[in-house]
N, C-alpha and C positions, 0 to 999 in steps of 0.2 A: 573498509568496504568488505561485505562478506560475497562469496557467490559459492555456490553450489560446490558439491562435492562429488567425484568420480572416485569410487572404487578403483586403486590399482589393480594391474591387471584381469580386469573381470570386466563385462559385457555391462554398459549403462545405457539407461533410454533415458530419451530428453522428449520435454514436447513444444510444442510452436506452433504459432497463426500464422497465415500465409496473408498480406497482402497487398490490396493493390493503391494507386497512388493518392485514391480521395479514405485510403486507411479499410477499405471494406475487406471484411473477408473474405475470401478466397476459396471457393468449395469445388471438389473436382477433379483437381488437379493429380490426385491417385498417388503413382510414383513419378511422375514428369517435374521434378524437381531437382538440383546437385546440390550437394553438401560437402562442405568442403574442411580441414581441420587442420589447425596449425599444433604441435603438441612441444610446450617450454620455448614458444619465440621462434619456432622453425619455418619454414614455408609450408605454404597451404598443400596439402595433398587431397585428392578428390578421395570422397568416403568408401568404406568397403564394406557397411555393415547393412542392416535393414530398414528400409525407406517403407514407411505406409501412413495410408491417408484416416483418419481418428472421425471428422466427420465437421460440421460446421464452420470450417473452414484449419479446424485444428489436425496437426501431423505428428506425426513418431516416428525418430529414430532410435536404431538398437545400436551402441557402437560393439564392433570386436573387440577382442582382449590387447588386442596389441594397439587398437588406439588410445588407448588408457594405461601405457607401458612407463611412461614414464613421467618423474612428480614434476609438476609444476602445472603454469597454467594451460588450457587445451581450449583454443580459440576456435571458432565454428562461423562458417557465417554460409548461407541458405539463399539460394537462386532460382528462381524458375523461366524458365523458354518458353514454352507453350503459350501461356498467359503472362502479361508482364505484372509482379509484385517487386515489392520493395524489398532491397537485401536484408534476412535476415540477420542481425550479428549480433551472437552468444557466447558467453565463455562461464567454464567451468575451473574447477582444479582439479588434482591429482593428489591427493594425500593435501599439499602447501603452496601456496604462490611459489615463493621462494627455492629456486632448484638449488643452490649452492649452501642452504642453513645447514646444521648439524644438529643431532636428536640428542637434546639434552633432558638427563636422570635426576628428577630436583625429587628430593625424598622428604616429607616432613615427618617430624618426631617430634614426639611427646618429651618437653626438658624435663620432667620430674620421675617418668617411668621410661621412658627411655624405648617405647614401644610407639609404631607407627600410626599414626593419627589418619583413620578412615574419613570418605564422604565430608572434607574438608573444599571448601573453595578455594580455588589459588587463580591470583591473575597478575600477571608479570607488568613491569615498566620499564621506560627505560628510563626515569626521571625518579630521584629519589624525592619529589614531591607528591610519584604516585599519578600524574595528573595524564600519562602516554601509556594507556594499554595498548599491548601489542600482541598478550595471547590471554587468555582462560578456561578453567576447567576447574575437574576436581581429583582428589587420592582416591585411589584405590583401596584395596585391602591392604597393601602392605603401605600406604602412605603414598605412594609414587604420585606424580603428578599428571593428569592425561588431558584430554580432549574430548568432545561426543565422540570424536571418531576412534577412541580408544588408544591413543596415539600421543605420544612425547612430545615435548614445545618443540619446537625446531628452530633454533636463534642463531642468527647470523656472530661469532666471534666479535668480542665487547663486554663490556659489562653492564649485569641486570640485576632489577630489584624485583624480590620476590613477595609477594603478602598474601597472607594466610586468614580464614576465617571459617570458622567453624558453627554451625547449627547448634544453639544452646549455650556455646563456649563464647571464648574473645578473640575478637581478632588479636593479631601480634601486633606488640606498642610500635615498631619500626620493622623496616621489610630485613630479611635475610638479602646480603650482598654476595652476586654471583660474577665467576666469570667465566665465559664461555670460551675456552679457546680458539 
């Protein structure tokens, strides 16, 4: 399952429909809403950032830099008094689901020139059938392996298989066997 991405420490907006119980939308309601944020499994803390009303029944939150302090998931869910709507409940991440993984440096190279293989695709298993992805991306300049988000696998300690393919080129006959401390 994929869900959205939060900037580490840095200010994110999220947006949401408000409403009510036969599902209509909700227009009006300004800032007379609570937001509320659980950040990596923690208890809900009431928000501290910027509440505003967008317009047909749609809202905007700004979060602060410290609700996006640390990686893992960042639960949200959305209430209003005034008017009675349906709770909203949203969740983002933080860099990774996963708070305890570790940033692992998978570097591909070229076996015959021995120089690092650019804009390759890589996408990790844990299954040497290949059949359980669990991350993907592409190299860099110097081969490394990243994310959209620009960002190293992050794998929980085990062993992983790696597979490589490249635009024009060949994929590898068999994955590269990793292990991750």
């Amino acid at each position: 399952m994929w869900y959205p991405e939060w900037e580490i420490n840095q200010q994110n907006r999220i947006c949401f429909v408000q409403v009510d119980g036969s599902y209509t939308e909700i227009s009006g309601l300004g800032v007379a809403w609570n937001l509320f944020i659980s950040k990596a499994g923690g208890i809900f803390n009431p928000s501290a950032g910027t509440k505003a009303e967008i317009g047909n029944g749609w809202y905007t939150y700004l979060s602060t830099a410290a609700e996006a302090d640390t990686i893992g998931p960042v639960s949200i869910y959305v209430v209003s008094a005034p008017v009675k709507t349906i709770q909203q409940n949203l969740e983002y991440v933080v860099q990774q689901r996963n708070v305890n993984c570790h940033s692992f440096t998978y570097t591909l190279i070229n076996s015959v020139t021995l120089l690092p293989v650019e804009s390759a695709k890589i996408w990790i298993t844990t299954d040497l059938a290949g059949l359980n992805t669990i991350w993907n991306g592409f190299t860099d300049v110097f081969g490394i392996a990243r994310d959209n988000g620009n960002y190293l696998p992050c794998l929980d300690s085990g062993v992983y298989f790696f597979w490589a393919k490249k635009a024009g080129g060949i994929a590898n006959a068999w994955p590269d066997t990793e292990v991750v401390p």
